[in-house]
C-alpha positions in Angstrom: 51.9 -37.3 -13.3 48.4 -38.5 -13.2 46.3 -38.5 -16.9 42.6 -38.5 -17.9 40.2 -41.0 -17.9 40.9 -43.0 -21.6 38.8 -46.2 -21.6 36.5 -48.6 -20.0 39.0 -49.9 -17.9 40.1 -46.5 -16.0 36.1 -46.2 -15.8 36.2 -49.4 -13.5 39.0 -48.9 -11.8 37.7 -45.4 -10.5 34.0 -46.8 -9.7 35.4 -49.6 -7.4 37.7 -47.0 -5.7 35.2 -45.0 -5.3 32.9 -47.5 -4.1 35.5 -49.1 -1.9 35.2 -45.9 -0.2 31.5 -45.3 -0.1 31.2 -48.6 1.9 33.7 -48.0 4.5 32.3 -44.0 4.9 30.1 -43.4 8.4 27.6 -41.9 6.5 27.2 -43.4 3.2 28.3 -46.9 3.9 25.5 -48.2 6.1 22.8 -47.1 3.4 25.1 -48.6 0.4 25.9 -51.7 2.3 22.1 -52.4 3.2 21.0 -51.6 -0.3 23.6 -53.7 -1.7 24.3 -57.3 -0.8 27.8 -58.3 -1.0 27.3 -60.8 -3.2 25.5 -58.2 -5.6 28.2 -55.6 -6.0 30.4 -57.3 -9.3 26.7 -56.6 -11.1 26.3 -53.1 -9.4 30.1 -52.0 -10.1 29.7 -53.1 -14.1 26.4 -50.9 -14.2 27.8 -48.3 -13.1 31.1 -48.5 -14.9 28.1 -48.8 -18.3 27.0 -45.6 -16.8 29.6 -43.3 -16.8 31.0 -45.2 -19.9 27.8 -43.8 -21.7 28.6 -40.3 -19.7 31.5 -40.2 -20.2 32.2 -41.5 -24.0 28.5 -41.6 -24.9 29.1 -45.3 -25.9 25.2 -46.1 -25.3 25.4 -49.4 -22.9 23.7 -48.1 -19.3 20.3 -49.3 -19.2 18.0 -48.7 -15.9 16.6 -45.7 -13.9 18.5 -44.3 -11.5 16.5 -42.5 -10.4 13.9 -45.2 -9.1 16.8 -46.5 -6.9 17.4 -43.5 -5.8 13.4 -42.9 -4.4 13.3 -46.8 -3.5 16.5 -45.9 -1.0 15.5 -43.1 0.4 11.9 -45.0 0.9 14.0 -47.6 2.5 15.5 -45.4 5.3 12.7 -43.8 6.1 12.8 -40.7 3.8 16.0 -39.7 5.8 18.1 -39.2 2.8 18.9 -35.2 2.5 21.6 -32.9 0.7 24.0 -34.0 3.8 24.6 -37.3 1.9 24.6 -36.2 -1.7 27.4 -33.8 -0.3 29.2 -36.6 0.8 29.0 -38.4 -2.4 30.1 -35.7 -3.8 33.1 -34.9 -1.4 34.0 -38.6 -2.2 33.8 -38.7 -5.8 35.8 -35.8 -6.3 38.7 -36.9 -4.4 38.8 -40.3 -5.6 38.8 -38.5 -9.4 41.3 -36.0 -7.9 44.1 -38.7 -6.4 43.5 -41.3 -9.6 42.9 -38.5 -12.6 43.3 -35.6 -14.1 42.3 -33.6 -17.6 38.7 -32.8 -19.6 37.1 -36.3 -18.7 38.1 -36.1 -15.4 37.0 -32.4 -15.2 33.9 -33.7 -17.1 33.0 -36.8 -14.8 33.2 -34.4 -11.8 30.7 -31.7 -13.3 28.2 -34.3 -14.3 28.4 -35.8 -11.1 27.4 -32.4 -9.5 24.3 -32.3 -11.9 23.2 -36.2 -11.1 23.6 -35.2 -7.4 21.2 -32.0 -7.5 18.5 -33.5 -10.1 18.5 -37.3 -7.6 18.4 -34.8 -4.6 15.0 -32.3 -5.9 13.8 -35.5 -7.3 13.6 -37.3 -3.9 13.0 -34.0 -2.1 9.9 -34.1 -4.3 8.9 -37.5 -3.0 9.2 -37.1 0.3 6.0 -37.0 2.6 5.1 -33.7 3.7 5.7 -34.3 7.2 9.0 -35.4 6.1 10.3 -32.6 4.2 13.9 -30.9 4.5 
């Protein structure tokens, strides 16, 4: 029987599982691994393990702006970054949470990942040129 999230450490161990998929995925894993240098993703994994530890337990240690990364990326490729991939996040996150998890932080990480997905998506939809829009 799988349980819920409890602590930092499950935090960590579901962000580099999920991120161990994102990087292999055809879709995702050629923006993450260009974005990311190998040598960078120990730093990356612990800010994002701060970020849903503040999410998730509101234990206030994430600092940054997601957001900017997200608008920088998209930049990066082009302004080719559309629903498709925030779909796949999604699809990703939810079934790493789903084979490693399960109860109200679980059920909670999942919702607030749907609600970073749709405000990072109108934000960068937003940004885009007008000859590049959706």
């Amino acid at each position: 029987m799988k349980r819920d999230i409890q602590n930092r450490e499950d935090i960590y161990k579901l962000v580099c599982t999920f991120y161990d998929n994102i990087r292999v995925d055809d879709l995702l894993g050629p923006i993450f691994n260009h974005m990311i240098k190998d040598e960078e993703w120990p730093v990356h994994l612990d800010k994002l393990t701060d970020f849903w530890e503040t999410n998730l337990f509101g234990i206030p240690k994430f600092k940054g702006s997601p957001t900017q990364k997200h608008i920088q990326t998209d930049a990066a490729f082009d302004h080719a970054i559309n629903q498709v991939h925030f779909d796949q996040w999604l699809a990703i996150w939810g079934k790493t949470i789903h084979s490693m998890f399960e109860g109200d932080l679980a059920t909670r990480a999942q919702m607030a990942a749907h609600n970073i997905a749709q405000i990072q998506n109108m934000v960068i939809r937003r940004q885009k040129p007008k000859n590049k829009k959706e």
